[in-house]
C-alpha positions in Angstrom: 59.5 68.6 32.3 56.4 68.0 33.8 54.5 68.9 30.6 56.8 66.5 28.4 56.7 63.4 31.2 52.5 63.2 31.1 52.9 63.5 27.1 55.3 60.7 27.4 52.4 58.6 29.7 49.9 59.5 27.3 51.8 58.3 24.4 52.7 55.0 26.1 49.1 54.3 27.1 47.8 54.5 22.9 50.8 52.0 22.3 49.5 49.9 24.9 45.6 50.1 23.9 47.1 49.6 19.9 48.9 47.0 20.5 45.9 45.2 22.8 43.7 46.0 19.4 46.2 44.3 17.4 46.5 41.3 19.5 42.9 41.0 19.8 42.0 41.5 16.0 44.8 38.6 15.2 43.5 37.0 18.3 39.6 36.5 16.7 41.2 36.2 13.3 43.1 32.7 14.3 40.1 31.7 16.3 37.4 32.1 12.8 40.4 30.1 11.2 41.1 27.4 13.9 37.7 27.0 14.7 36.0 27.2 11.4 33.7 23.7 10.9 34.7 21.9 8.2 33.2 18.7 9.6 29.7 18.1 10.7 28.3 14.7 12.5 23.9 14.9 13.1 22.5 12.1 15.7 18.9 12.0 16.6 17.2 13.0 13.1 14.5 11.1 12.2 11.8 13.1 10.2 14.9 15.8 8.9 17.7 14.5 6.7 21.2 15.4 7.7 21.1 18.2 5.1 18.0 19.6 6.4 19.5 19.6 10.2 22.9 21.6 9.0 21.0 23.9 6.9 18.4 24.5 9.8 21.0 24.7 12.6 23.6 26.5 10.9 21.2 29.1 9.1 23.3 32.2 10.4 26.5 34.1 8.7 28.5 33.4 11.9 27.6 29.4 11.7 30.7 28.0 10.5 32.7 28.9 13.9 32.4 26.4 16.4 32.6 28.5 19.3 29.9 30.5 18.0 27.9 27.7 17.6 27.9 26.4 21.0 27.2 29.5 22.6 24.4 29.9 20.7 22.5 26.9 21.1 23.1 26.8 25.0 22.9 30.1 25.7 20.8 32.3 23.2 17.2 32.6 21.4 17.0 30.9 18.5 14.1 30.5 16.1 12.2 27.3 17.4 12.4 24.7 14.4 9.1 22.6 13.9 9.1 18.9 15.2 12.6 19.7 17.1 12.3 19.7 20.9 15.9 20.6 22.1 19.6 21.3 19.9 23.0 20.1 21.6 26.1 21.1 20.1 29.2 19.5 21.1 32.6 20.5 20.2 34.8 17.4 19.0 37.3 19.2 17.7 37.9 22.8 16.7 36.7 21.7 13.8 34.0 19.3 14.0 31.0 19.6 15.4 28.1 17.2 17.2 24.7 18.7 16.6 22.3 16.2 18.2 18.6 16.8 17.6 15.8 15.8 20.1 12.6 15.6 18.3 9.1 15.6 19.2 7.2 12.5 19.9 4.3 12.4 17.1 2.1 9.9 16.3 -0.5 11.2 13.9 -1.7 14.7 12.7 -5.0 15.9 11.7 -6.2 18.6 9.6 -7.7 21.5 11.1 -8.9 25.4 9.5 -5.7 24.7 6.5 -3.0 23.2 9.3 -1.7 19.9 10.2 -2.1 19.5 14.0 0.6 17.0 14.7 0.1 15.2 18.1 2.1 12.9 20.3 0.8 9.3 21.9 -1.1 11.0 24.8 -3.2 13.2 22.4 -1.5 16.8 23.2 -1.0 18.6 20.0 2.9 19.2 20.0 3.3 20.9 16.1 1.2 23.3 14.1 2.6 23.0 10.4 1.6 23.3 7.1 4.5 21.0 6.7 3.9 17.2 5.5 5.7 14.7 7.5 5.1 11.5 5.1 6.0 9.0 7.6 3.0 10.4 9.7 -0.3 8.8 9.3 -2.9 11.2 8.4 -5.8 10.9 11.5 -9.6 11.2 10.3 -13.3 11.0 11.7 -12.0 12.3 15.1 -14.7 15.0 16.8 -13.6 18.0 18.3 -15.2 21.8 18.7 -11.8 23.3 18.9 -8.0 22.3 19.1 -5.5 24.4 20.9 -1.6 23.6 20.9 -0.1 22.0 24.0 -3.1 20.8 25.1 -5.2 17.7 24.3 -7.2 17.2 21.7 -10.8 17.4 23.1 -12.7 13.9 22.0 -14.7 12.1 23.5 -13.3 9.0 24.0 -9.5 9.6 25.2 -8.5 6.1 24.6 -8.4 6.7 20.8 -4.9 7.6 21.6 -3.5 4.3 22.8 -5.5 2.5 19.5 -3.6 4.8 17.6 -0.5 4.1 18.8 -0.3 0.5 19.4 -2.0 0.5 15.5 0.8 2.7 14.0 3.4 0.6 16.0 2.2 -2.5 14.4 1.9 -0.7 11.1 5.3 0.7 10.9 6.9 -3.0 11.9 5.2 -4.3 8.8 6.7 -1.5 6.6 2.6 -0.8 6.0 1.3 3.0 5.3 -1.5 3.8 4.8 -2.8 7.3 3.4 -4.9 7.8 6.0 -6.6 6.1 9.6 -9.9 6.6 9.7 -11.9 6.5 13.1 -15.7 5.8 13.8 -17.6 7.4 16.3 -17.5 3.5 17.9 -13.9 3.6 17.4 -13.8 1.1 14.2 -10.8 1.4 12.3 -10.4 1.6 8.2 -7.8 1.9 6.6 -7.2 3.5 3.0 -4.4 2.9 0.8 -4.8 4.3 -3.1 -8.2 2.5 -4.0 -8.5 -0.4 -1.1 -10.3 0.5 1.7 -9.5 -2.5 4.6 -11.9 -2.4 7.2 -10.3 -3.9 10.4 -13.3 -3.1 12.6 -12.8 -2.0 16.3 -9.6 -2.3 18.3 -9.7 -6.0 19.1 -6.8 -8.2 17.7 -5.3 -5.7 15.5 -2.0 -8.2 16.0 -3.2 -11.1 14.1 -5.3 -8.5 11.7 -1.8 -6.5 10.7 -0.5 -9.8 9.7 -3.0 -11.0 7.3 -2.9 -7.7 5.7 0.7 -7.5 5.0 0.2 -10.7 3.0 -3.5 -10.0 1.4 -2.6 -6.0 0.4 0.5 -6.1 -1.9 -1.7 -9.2 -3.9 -4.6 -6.8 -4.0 -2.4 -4.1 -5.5 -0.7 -5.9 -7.9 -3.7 -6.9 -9.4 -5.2 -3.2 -9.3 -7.8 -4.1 -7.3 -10.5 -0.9 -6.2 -13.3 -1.9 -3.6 -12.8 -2.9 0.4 -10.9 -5.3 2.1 -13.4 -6.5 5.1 -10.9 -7.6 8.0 -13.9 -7.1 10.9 -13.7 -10.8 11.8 -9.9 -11.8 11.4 -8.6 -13.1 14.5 -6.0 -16.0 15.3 -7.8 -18.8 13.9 -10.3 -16.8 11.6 -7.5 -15.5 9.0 -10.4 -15.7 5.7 -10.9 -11.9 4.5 -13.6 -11.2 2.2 -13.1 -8.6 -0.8 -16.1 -6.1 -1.8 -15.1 -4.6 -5.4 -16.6 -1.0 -6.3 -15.7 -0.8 -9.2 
């Protein structure tokens, strides 16, 4: 009796541990179907496309679950993405998902050994790429021994930085840009775009200087024009440019 009572216990305990399997499996089965994303909504992108940021964030086999997804960008490793700081996912529904980007603050990027060195308004490199970011100015004629990322970029004079901020601003308002921003060792400031080079000189009214060249350049394109555009001596009442064709 004894013999037939603990097979009777045994049995009844691989019912139960079945029939928690079964549960389980149907469990996770309606979960991967309730929560599958179907619907995605990005905020906070501004050099990726909303394409880019699903493909990038949901790069995994397991992506398309919701729950997944929010466990994994707040509580596991994931493979850093350039130019993106931090990732929040938020649930809006079992079915649609927030991914919210938080990208890094970048100004300019120079070229250094084959890499762009992208780096933010304070001078600390914040990006090693070989990535192009278009809307990024390209930074020339800036002297340094060596460059290491996180930390400032060694030149001499540190308030380069604010020029090339308040200069990009300005730009960037106007809908101007440039190939490139080229810096003197005085900290004069040219300007290239396709053949024109505009000389704006040093840092020293670049308001009024912006806004004659947003009128002067598109006429100088149009008409093909190849030389450089001197803009040393533009200032609120001096608005006369002179043009020196190299041709």
């Amino acid at each position: 009796m004894k013999e037939n009572a603990q097979k009777g216990r045994v049995k009844t305990k691989w019912i139960i541990i079945l029939v928690f399997i079964c549960l389980t499996a149907v469990a996770v089965a309606a979960a991967v179907g309730i929560f599958h994303v179907t619907e995605v909504e990005v905020q906070g992108n501004v050099h990726y496309t909303e394409e880019e940021i699903k493909e990038l964030v949901m790069d995994d086999r397991y992506s398309t679950n919701s729950l997944y997804l929010m466990f994994k960008y707040k509580y596991m490793d994931t493979q850093p993405i350039p130019f993106i700081d931090t990732i929040e996912i938020t649930m809006l529904s079992p079915s649609k998902i927030r991914i919210k980007v938080y990208e890094k603050s970048v100004v300019g990027y120079i070229e250094y050994l084959g890499t762009n060195m992208y780096f933010d308004k304070d001078g600390v490199v914040v990006e090693s790429s070989d990535l192009v970011m278009e809307e990024v100015p390209l930074i020339t004629g800036l002297s340094f021994d060596s460059i290491v990322l996180y930390k400032k970029l060694p030149v001499q004079n540190q308030k380069v930085f604010r020029t090339i901020v308040d200069l990009t601003q300005m730009l960037d308002k106007q809908n101007l840009r440039p190939d490139r921003i080229e810096f003197t060792d005085d900290i004069q400031m040219n300007l290239f775009f396709g053949s024109i080079k505009v000389m704006l000189g040093k840092d020293e009214n670049l308001f009024d200087k912006i806004d004659v060249l947003k009128s002067a350049l598109p006429i100088a394109q149009q008409e093909e024009m190849v030389g450089i555009m001197h803009m040393e001596e533009v200032s609120e009442t001096q608005r006369d440019i002179k043009f020196e064709r190299t041709e």
